[in-house]
N, C-alpha and C positions, 0 to 999 in steps of 0.2 A: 504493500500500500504506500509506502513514504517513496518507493521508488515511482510509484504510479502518479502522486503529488508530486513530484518534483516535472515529471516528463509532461504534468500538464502544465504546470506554469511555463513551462518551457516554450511549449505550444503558445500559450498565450502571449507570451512575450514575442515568437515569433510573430503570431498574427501584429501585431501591433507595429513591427518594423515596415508591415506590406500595406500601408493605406489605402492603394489605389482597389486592392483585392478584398479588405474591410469595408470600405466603402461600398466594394457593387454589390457584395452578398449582405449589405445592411436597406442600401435603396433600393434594389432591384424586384422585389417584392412589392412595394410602398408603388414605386412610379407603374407598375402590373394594376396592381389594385386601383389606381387613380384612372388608369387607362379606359380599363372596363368599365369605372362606375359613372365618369363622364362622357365616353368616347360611345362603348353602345350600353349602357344601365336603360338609355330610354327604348331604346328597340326591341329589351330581353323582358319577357312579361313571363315572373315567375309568380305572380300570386300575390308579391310582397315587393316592400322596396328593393332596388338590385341590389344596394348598397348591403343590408339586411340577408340577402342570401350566398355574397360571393366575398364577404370577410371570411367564413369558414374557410373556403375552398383557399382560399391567395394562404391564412393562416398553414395551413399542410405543402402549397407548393414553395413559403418561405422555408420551412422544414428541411424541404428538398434541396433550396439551393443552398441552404448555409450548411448543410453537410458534403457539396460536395468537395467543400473545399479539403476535406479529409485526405478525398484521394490524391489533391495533388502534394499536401503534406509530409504524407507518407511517402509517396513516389521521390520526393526532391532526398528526405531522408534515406529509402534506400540507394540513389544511386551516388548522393555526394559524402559518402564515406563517413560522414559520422555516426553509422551504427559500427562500422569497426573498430571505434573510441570507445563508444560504452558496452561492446561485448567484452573490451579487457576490463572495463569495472565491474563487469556481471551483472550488467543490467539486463533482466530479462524482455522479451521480446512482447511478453503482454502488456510487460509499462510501458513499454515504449507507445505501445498499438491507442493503449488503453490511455494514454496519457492525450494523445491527439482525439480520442471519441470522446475523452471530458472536454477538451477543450471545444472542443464542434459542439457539445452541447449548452457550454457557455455563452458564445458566440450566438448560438440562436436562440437562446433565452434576452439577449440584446435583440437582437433584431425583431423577436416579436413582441417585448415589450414596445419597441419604437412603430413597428406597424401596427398596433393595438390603438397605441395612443392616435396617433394619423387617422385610424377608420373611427377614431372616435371625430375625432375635430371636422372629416366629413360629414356626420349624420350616423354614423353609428351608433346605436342604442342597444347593448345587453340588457336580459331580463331574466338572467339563470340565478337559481341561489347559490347561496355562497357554495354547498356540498354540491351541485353541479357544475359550477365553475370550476373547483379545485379536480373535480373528474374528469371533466373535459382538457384541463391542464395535462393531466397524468396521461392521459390517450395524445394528446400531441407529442409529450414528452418521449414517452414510452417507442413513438412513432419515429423522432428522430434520432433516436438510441438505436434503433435499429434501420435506419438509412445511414447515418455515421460508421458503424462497423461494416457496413454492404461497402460503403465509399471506400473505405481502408482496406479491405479485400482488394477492390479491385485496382488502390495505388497499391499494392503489394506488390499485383500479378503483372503492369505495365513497365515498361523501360525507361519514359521519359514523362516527364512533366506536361509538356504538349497533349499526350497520347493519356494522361491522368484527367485532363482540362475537358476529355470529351466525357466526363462523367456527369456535365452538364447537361446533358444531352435526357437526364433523368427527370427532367424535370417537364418536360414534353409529356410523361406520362399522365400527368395531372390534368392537361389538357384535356384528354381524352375519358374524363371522367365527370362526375357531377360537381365540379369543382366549380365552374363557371358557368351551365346549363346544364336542367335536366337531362338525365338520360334519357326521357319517354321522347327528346326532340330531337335525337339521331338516329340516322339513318339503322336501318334492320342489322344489318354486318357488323355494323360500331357498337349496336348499342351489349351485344352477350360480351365484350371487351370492358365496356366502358364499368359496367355493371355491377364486372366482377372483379375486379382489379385493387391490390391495397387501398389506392385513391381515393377513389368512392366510398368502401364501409369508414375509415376514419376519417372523411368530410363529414360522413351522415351521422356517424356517432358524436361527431362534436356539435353538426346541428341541436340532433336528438335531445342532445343536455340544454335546450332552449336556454344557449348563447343569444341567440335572436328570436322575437318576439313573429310568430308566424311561419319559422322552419324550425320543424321539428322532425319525428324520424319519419312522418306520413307525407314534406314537403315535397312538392314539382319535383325536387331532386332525385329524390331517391332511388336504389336502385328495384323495387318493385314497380315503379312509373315507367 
């Protein structure tokens, strides 16, 4: 454990040296979410205000994108030699791993505090109790505890940094889910994908926890619609 703390502050002080890569995995969510709720919120007729049914949804694909920075973490780690430094301290290989998926879960505990606050100052209004808020918390949480170790696998498995960066690419998944329109309004072929996909049940389970006033787990969204 003290080697796992030590490998996270590590991480974090890493991220902190790379601002330009802080910065997008902190806005890049936020200016998503702005996109959708001005650009078409007026054309998407879910039942309810847009703003009210696609915070969920941007909440899980912020998730997505501030873990991926994991993989390219790890990737920069194994290829520029300083795991060869701390296998003569014996530091184990799960604090190292483990040291970068706490850090990625600190990092997106920032970011969705700051997109929280933002969909509040657009019209956002929560209406969950306190014990549904803290569960809905725990199902995000939970969520990118395990896109952070998936990120880390796969900067373990690639060569380069470049070849780590297309782990973004993960985040396109969300698209294809109820994250941003129901499923019932995609196409027949989309929709057994859209459906079924991690995306969807932990959108709808965070809806579920009536975060918002009017999606809940019977919402336009869902994947029974």
């Amino acid at each position: 454990m003290s080697d796992a703390f030590t490998m996270t502050a590590r991480s974090l002080r890493l991220t902190m040296r790379k601002p330009d890569a802080l910065v997008s995995a902190l806005m890049l969510p936020v200016m998503i979410m702005i996109v959708f709720v001005y650009l078409f919120g007026g054309a998407v007729d879910v039942g309810t205000k847009y703003v009210t049914y696609v915070v969920p949804g941007v909440l899980v694909l912020c998730a997505i994108t501030g873990s991926t920075m994991t993989a390219v973490t790890v990737c920069q780690d194994m290829t520029g030699g300083i795991i060869d430094r701390l296998r003569s301290l014996d530091v184990p290989g799960t604090g190292i791993v483990g040291g970068h998926v706490a850090g990625s879960l600190v990092r997106n505990v920032a970011a969705t505090v700051l997109l929280f606050a933002v969909a509040v100052g657009i019209g956002f209004r929560p209406h969950a109790t306190a014990g549904a808020f803290l569960a809905a918390a725990a199902v995000l949480l939970l969520f990118v505890l395990a896109m952070s170790w998936l990120c880390a696998a796969f900067g373990l498995l690639v060569r380069s940094a470049e070849a780590a960066n297309s782990a973004m690419f993960l985040m396109f998944v969300a698209y294809a889910s109820s994250a941003f329109v129901p499923v019932g309004t995609m196409p027949g072929w989309l929709r057994g994908f859209a459906g079924n996909q991690p995306v969807t049940p932990v959108t709808e389970t965070i809806r579920a926890s009536r975060l918002a006033r009017g999606c809940g787990s019977r919402s336009p969204g869902s994947a029974e619609s």
